[in-house]
N, C-alpha and C positions, 0 to 999 in steps of 0.2 A: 673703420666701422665694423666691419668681418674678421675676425683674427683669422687667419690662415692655418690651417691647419697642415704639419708639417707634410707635404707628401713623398713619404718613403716607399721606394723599390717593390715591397707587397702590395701596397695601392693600386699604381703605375701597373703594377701585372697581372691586378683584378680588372681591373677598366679596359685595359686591351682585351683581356679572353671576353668581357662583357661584348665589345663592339664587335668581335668577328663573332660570334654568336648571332648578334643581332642581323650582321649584314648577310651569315648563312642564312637565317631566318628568311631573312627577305628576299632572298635568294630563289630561294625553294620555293615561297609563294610566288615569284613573280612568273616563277620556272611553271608551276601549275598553272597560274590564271593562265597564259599565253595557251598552254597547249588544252585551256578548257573552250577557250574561243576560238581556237583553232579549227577542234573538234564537234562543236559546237554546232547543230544545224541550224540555218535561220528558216524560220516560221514564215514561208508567203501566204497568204489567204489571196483567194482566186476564185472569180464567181464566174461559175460557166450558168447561163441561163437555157435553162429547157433541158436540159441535157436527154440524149437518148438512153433507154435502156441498157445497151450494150455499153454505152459510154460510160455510164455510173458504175456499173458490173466491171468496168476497165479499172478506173478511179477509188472503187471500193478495194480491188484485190493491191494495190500501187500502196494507198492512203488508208489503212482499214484502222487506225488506231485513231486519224486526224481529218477524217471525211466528217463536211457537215452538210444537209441539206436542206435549206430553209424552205422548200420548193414550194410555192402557196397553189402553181396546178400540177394537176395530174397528167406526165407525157405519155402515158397507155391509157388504153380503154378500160372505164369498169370491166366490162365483159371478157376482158382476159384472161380479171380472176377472179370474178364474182362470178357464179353462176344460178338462178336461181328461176328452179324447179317447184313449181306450187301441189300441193297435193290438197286436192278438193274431197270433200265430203262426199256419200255416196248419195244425197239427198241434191245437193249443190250442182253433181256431175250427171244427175238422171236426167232422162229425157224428160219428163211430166214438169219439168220447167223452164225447157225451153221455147223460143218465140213460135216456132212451127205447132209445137202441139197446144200452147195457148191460144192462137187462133182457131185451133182445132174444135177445141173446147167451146170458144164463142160461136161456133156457128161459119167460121170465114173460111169453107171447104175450096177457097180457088188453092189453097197448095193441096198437093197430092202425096206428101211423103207419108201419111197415115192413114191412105185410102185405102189397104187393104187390111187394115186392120178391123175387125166387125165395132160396131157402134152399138156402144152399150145403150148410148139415147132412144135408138128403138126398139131394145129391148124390153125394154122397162114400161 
């Protein structure tokens, strides 16, 4: 069916240099994959729940490339780092509106914290 073609001595000594070529080839790859799994770190994922502060600050400076933290609460207080200082109006923070001198005003003299002050009402 196939005529053969005759194989002479130059053939015969392309095919060998072909096959150790290939089996270096393979060689050298199989010589890398090994030392790439070798080398190779495995990936654990690890779920600490709550973790403390210090802990994370542990975990962060160990993990800082492959830390995650899904964390839905909060393990410190707002007020750790939130701090919040309100600054009131001068109108807001005077006394002409607070509860003491509003009763003042109405007539409801049982408090005395602006009893020495003279009364415009009978001045007038």
């Amino acid at each position: 069916m196939f005529k053969a073609d005759g194989s002479n001595q130059h053939q015969i000594s392309y095919q060998r240099i072909a096959t150790r070529l290939y089996l270096f080839v393979l060689l050298i790859s199989l010589i890398i994959i090994s030392f790439y799994l070798l080398l190779n770190e495995d990936l654990q994922q690890k779920t600490i729940h709550q973790p403390s502060k210090f802990q994370y600050k542990e975990l962060e400076k160990i993990y800082s490339s492959n830390l995650y933290c899904p964390c839905s609460t909060v393990s410190m207080s707002y007020s750790t780092f939130i701090t919040i200082e309100p600054y009131f109006h001068q109108v807001c923070s005077s006394d002409f509106i607070s509860d003491a001198w509003i009763n003042y005003i109405k007539g409801n003299d049982n408090l005395i914290d602006y009893s020495s002050i003279p009364d415009y009402r009978g001045i007038a």
